[in-house]
FIFI-697949 format. One record per residue (C-alpha): x, y, z negated. Coordinates in steps of 0.5 Angstrom, whole numbers, plus 2048, in hexadecimal, padded with zeros to 3 digits. Example, Ala and Ser with C-alpha at 12.3 -4.5 7.8 and 13.67 -1.06 7.14 Angstrom:
BEGIN
819,7F7,7F0;
81B,7FE,7F2;
//
This chain:
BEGIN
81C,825,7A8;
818,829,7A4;
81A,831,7A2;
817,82F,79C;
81D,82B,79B;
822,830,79C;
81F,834,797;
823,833,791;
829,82F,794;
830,831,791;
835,833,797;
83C,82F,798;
842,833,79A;
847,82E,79C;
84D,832,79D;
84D,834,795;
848,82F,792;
845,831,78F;
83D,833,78F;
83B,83A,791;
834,83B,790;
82C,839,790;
829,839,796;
822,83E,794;
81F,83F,79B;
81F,83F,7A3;
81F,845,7A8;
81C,842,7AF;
81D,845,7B5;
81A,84B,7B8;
815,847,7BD;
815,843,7B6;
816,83C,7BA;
81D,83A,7B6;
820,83B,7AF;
826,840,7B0;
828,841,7AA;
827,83E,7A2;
828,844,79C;
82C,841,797;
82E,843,78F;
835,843,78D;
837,83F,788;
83D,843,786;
83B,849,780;
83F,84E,783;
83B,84C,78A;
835,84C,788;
832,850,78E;
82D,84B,793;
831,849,799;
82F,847,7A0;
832,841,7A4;
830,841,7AB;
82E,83A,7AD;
833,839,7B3;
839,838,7AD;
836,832,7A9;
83A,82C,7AA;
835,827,7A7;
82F,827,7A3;
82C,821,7A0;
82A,81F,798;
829,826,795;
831,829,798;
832,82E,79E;
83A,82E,7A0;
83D,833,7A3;
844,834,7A4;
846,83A,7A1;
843,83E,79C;
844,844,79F;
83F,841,7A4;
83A,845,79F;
839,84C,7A1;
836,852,79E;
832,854,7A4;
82D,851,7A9;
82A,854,7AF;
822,854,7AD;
81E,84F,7B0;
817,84D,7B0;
814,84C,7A8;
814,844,7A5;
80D,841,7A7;
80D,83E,7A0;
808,841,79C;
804,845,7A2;
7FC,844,7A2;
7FA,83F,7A8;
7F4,840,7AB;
7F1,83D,7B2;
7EE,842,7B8;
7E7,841,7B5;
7EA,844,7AD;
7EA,83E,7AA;
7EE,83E,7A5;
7F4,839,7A4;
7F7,83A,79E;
7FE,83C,79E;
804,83A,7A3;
807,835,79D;
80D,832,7A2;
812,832,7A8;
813,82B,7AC;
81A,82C,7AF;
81F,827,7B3;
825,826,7B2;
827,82E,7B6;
823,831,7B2;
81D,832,7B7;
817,833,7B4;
812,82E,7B6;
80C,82F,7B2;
809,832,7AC;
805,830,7A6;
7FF,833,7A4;
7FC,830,79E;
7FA,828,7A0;
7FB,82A,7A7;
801,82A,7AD;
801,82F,7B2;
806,82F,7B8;
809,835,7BA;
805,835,7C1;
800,835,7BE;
800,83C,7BA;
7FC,842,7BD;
7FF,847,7BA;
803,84A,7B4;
806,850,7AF;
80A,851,7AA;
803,850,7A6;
800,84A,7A8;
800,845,7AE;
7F9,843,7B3;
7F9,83C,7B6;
7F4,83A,7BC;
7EF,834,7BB;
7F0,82E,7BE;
7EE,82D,7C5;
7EE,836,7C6;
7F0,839,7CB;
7F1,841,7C8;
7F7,845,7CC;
7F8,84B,7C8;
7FA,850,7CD;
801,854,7CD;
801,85A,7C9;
803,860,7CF;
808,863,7CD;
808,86A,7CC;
809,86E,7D2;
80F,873,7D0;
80D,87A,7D3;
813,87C,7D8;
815,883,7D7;
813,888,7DC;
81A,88B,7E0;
81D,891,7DD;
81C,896,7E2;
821,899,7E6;
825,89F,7E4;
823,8A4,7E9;
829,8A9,7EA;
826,8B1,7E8;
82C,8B5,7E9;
82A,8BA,7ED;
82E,8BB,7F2;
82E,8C2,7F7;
832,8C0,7FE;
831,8C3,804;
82C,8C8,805;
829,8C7,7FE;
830,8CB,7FC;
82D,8D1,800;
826,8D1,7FF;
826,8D8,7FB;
828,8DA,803;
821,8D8,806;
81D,8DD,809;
821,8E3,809;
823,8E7,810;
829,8E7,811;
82D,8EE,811;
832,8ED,817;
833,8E7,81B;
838,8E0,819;
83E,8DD,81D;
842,8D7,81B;
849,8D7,81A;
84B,8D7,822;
845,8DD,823;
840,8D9,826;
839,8DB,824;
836,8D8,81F;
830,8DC,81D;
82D,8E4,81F;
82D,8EA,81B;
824,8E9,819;
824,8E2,819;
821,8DF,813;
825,8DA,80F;
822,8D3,810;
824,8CC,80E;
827,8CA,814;
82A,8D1,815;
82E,8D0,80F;
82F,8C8,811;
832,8CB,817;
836,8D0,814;
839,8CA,810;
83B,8C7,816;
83E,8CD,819;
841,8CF,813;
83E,8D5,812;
83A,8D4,80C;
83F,8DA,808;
83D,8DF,80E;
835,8DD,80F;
834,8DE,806;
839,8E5,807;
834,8E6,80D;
82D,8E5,809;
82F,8E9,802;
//
């Protein structure tokens, strides 16, 4: 079978008889390597929109009719695929020019088996590369492998940094720095009247830790004013 063929076919519903459409073009897949879809244009007025029909809802085709069962089998939209090779300039890997993509070969599951290209047939195996712009075959015998494009290396975003607690927080002798270096003025007992610090004494960190402890902290500040 030949995409040629299917170009211009009428599209059959068996489920209302009637014919829908005229098949006017053919969607391949992405890897190009099958037919996944025919475009087609409704024969009914108020329809008039070209419509698409996945290949996997045909019945049957053979002499110039696509079955389907139903009508609604024709949708709107389609994902997009690879563009028909049809009409893309042919070059071989040398750039010589092949002319133009003229035909599809397919079986009967729409796998596209070769193209056509002026008077020549090439096998899908044997295209090097393509485009939505035209399409490379390699020459007889070649041994060209293209290699892969690297794909791009998405730049992996730097950690946030961790949010650092700036509270300022005044504990322990912090509290009582402005008491730092003065004398004090008469000596300091804690709450059972055990001495904690004499009457000269300078104040000290660990002097005013240890007058926390003691519970003489009030006495030690009243002492060093």
């Amino acid at each position: 079978m030949k995409a040629s063929e299917l170009i211009g076919s009428q599209v059959l519903a068996l489920a209302s008889a009637s014919m829908c459409g005229t098949v006017c073009g053919v969607i391949p897949s992405a890897d190009c390597k099958k037919i996944k879809a025919l475009e087609v244009f409704m024969n009914d007025e108020d329809d008039c929109e070209k419509k698409i029909l996945e290949t996997s809802k045909i019945t049957a085709c053979e002499s110039g009719t696509v079955t389907v069962r139903y009508a609604d089998a024709l949708v709107m939209c389609y994902p997009a695929q690879a563009v028909s090779p049809i009409n893309l300039p042919a070059y071989s890997e040398k750039g010589e020019n092949f002319g133009h993509i003229t035909d599809i070969i397919l079986d009967d599951k729409f796998n596209i088996l070769s193209v056509v290209a002026g008077k020549r047939e090439f096998a899908l195996g044997e295209i090097l590369s393509r485009s939505d712009d035209l399409i490379v075959f390699r020459l007889p015998g070649s041994k060209t492998r293209l290699p892969k494009a690297k794909k791009k290396k998405v730049p992996v975003p730097a950690p946030a940094p961790e949010k650092r607690d700036t509270t300022v927080r005044i504990t322990g002798a912090r509290r009582y720095s402005f008491l730092m270096g003065r004398k004090l003025t008469e000596d300091v007992r804690d709450t059972e009247g055990l001495p904690v610090a004499a009457k000269g004494e300078t104040v000290t960190d660990e002097l005013i830790n240890l007058a926390r402890e003691k519970g003489a902290i009030v006495r030690l500040t009243m002492a060093a004013m």
